[in-house]
N, C-alpha and C positions, 0 to 999 in steps of 0.2 A: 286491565288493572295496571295503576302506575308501578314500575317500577322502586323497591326497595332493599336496599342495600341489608347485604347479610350480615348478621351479629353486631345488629344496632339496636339499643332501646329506644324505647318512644315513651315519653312522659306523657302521664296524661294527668289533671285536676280531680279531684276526689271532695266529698263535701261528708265527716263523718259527723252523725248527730248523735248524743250521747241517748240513751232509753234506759229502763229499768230492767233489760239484760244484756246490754252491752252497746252498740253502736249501729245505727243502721247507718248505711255509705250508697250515695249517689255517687256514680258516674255520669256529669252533664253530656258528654262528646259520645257515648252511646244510649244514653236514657235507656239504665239499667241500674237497679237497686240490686244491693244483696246488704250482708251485716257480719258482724263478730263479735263476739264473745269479749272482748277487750282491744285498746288500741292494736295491738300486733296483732291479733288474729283478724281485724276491720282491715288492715293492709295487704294481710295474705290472701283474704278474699276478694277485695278490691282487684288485688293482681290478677289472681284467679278468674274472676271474671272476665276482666279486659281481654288476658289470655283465649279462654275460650271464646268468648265473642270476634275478637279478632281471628283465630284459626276456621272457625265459621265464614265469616265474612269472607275468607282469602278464598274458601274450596269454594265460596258460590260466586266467586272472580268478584267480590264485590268490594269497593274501592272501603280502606280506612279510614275511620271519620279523622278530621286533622285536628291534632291536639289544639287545644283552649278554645277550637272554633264556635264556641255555643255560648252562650251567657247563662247563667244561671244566680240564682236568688239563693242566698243562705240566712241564716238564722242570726240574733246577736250570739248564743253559744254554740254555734255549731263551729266546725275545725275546716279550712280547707288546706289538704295537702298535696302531695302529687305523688303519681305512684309511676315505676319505671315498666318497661316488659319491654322483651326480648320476643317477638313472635315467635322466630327459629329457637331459640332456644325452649321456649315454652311447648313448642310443638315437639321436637325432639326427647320432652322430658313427661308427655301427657301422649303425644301419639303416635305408637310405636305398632300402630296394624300393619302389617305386611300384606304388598300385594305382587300379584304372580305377573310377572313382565319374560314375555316371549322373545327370546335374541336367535341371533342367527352367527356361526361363528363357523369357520373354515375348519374340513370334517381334520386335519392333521393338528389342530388344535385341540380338539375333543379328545383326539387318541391319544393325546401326550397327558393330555392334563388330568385326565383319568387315571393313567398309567403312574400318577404322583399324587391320587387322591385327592385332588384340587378339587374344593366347596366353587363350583361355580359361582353359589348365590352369594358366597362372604367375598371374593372378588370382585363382582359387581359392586358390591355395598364400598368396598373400599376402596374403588376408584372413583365414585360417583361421590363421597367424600372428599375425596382428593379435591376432583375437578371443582366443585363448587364451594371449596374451603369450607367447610366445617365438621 
């Protein structure tokens, strides 16, 4: 998987079609519908989707499709907008499972850090923060 910089959005085109309960919304660059209830809520699902479609894509190493790269056909009434997303962020805000990672750490470390209460895991979490900026 290419390479992408952290706490970037990436735009992508959107096509909303008005209907007789709100909006249905293509996304051409993944050839994925969803809908909303009204303009703001057809964007927050638009998001939403891209969102999860793209944190999908990344866990199965699978490249992101690149924005505008698809052509697609719209309607005379229909609306083309573009919607932003933040993968890291969208991931840090939708997926927050915790998994068990096994370290290895020098035994006068343990003794100390125990001895001060230290959450080994909330250490972990806030160096690995640190390092990776966000």
């Amino acid at each position: 998987m290419g390479e992408r910089r952290l706490n970037v959005s990436t735009v992508y085109p959107v096509i909303l079609t008005k209907v007789d309960t709100g909006y249905l919304v293509y996304i051409p660059d993944f050839d994925i519908d969803t809908e909303g209830k009204d303009l703001a809520n057809a964007i927050y699902m638009a998001r939403d989707a891209i969102g999860l479609m793209g944190i999908e894509m990344e866990d199965s190493n699978e490249e992101l499709p690149i924005p505008f790269a698809k052509t697609y056909d719209k309607a005379e009434n229909d609306i083309v907008t573009f919607v932003d997303v933040d993968f890291l962020e969208y991931r840090k805000k939708h997926d927050s499972r915790m998994v068990r990672k096994n370290c290895t750490i020098p035994y006068y470390l343990n003794v100390e850090a125990e001895k001060r209460g230290i959450n080994f895991s909330r250490v972990l979490q806030e160096a690995l923060q640190e390092k990776i900026g966000c």
